[in-house]
N, C-alpha and C positions, 0 to 999 in steps of 0.2 A: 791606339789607346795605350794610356800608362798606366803602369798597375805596379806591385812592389809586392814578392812574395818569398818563400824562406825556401831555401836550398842547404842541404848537409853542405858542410864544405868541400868533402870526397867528392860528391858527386858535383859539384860548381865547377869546381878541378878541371873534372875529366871531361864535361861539356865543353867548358872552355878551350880545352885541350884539341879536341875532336872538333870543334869548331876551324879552331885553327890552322889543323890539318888541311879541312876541306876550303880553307880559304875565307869562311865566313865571319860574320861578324857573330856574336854569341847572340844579339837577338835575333835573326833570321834561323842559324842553329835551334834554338829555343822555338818555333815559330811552326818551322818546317818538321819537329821531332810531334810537336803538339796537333799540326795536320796529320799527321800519319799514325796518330794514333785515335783521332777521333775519325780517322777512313777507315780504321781496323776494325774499329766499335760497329761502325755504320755495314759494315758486311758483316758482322754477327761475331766477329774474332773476339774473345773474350780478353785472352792474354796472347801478349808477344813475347815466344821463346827468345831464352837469349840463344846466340848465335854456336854457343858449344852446343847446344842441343839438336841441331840440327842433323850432326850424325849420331844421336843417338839410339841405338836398337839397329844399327846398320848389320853388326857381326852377329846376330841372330841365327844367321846361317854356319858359325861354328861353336855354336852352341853343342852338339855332341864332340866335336873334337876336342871342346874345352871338359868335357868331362870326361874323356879314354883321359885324358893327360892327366887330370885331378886322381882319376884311380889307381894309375901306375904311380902317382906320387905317393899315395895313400897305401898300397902295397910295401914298396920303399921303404913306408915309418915303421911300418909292421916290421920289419925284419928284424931281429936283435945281432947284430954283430959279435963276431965270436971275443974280441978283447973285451965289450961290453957285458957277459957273459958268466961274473965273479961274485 
């Protein structure tokens, strides 16, 4: 079927762009993006993170290291330097 529908330019761009990467034509691109997101719906996925999201919350685990480091920096401002001192 033909249809005709409104794309940002930004984003026609980068379809296009990413299309052509993978070798495709921008309507098979467009086709294969629109199945995979009505199979995301159909398993209950609401939204699809984008891909930096993926590690996010990974360093969780230095979460107190990152605050020894924050207080010894916070210590440091405290300090008044003796030329500062006038």
């Amino acid at each position: 079927m033909k249809t005709t529908i409104e794309i940002p330019d930004p984003l026609f761009r980068k379809a296009k762009s990413r299309a052509a990467e993978r070798g495709q034509s921008l309507k098979d691109f467009v086709a294969d993006a629109l199945q995979a997101r009505l199979a995301a719906d159909a398993e209950g996925v609401h939204s699809v993170q984008p891909q930096w999201m993926d590690g996010f919350g990974k360093l969780r685990r230095l979460r107190k290291e990152t605050s020894r480091i924050q207080g010894v920096i916070d210590e440091e401002f405290e300090v008044i330097e003796s030329e500062d001192r006038q």
